[in-house]
Structure formats: C-alpha cells, structure tokens
C-alpha angles and dihedrals in degrees: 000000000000149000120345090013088047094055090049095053092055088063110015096098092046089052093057102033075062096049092049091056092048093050090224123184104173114037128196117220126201138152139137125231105337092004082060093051095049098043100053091051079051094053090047090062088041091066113020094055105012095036096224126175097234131170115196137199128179139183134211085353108172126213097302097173155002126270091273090056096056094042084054085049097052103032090059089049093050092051085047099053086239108126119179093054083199149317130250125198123208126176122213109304111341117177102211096068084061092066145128086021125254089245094063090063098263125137142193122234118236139257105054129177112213118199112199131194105026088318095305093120133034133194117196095213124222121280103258141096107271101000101194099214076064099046119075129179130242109007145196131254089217094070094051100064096045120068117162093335086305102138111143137290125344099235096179086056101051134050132283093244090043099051095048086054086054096051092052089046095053092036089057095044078043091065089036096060094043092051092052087050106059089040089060090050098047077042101052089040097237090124092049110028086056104047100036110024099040093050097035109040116011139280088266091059089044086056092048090050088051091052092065092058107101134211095286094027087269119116092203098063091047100086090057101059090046097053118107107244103018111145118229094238084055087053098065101029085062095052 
C-alpha cells in the first residue's frame, strides 16, 4: 500500500479508538495538503462502516482518488442525507489540487469552493467532478502555504520552550509528509512512468504504465475500486 492510503493508515486506528471513547455520533473532518488527503479517506470510513453524521472541509487537497473513489464519496453521503458530501477549499492557483494529473485516472471530488485574489473574491464551483471554471493549469507554491493568513505557528506570541517543541514537531511532520509523498509518486508511477517510459519507450507505453496506478497509487487495490458492486466500506477495508 503507498502514498495517501499509506498516511491514513498510520492514523487511522488511533482516530477511531478516539472516537469510541467520546461516544461520538457526528464528526467534524478538516486538513490541509496531505491532512486533506487522509482525512477524506478518514470521512469516507466514518460514514460508510460507522454511519457517522460528518461534515468535511479541506484545504489545498490534492487529487485523492479515481473516479471510482469520488462516486463511492458522494454516493455514501447521498444515502446518508449528507450533500454536500464536503467542501474543498482551493486558493488562487495552487498547485497541489492539479495533481496527480487527470490523465493518470485521478479525480477531484465535487463541490469546491475557489477564493481568488488573495482571498478577496470567491466562486462556489459547480457540483461535479472537475468543473473546469474551478481547474486551472499550471499553479504557485505560494498559494499553497498561505490560506487565509494561516501560516504556522505564531512564534512572537508562545514560549521559548514552546515554541522549540513546536519546531521539532513540524520539522518532523515536515520529513513525514515528504516521505509520503514521494512514496505515492514512486507508488502511482508518475516518477517513473515519466522519466523512463516516455523517453524510452514512447508516450503510448508511458500511458499504459499510468493505467496500472490505482486509486491510491496501489495496483492492488485497483481492481477493487473497478469492480461492479463493491460497497464503499469494502473499498477501504480492503485497502
């Protein structure tokens, strides 16, 4: 298992061993980049096999699943009376909700909400899955680290000894997520499909190369998600 599948399942035991001992029965779901990608992954077990009432909201979330993957999303928050199934948030023109790229199979789950201009303007996009007013090519890092002002930790305003604990604590979240990221890529084939089949052997063998990447950038799990009559709750079980 890789990348985004991989992160969840780091954390996945400790979220609902939490939720068991609070005796929750509505859950709120939230994270940014590769928070966004775990915890919809995480909102999608809430309600598929605990039944949970859940709202989520994302931010910067990049592409998480196929098309498979977001039908499964939406279509346990419809039977659930929960639409929208969650918002995600995207700034200007982040780069991280372009990728992985649409012709790798991802897709982008629905209902977005797009603030332009340093967060001056804002577009609800329209309730599919890529809705192209809301997908803009190429992006900016830049936009990506900075949602409404949110940056990081307000070091003038905490401790010395406080703010040293913090800086160990995002350093080392800092190497995790990097590490999950490049495992997803080497995972979903993008790395390698690029550099060695495209220049190898031809843009047609690199396609053939993406369409084994799966909807978590596992090919084993790829058969799963594109088999007729497979419930979501299966889905991630299986994962």
């Amino acid at each position: 298992m890789k990348g985004f599948a991989a992160g969840y399942d780091e954390i996945r035991p400790e979220i609902f061993r939490a939720v068991r001992q609070l005796g929750c029965s509505s859950l709120v779901f939230t994270g940014h980049s590769l928070g966004a990608a775990i915890v919809t992954q995480a909102a999608l077990e809430a309600r598929a096999c605990h039944h949970f009432t859940t709202s989520v909201w994302t931010y910067g979330m990049p592409r998480v699943g196929n098309k498979a993957f977001v039908e499964a999303f939406v279509a346990t928050a419809a039977d659930m009376h929960q639409l929208p199934p969650m918002w995600r948030v995207v700034r200007d023109f982040d780069l991280i909700p372009q990728v992985p790229p649409r012709w790798l199979g991802y897709w982008h789950i629905p209902w977005a909400v797009r603030y332009l201009k340093g967060d001056a303007e804002w577009k609800i996009c329209q309730e599919k899955f890529e809705d192209p007013d809301c997908s803009y090519p190429g992006g900016a890092m830049a936009d990506h680290h900075d949602y409404f002002g949110v940056v990081g930790t307000d070091e003038n305003e905490a401790s010395e000894k406080c703010v040293s604990s913090v800086s160990m604590q995002q350093k080392h979240r800092q190497r995790r997520s990097w590490m999950l990221w490049l495992e997803f890529l080497a995972g979903s084939c993008s790395v390698l499909c690029i550099c060695c089949c495209f220049f190898c052997c031809g843009p047609c063998s690199c396609l053939r190369c993406a369409g084994t990447c799966s909807v978590f950038g596992s090919e084993e799990s790829e058969s799963v998600v594109d088999t007729e009559g497979t419930d979501s709750c299966s889905l991630l079980q299986h994962t």
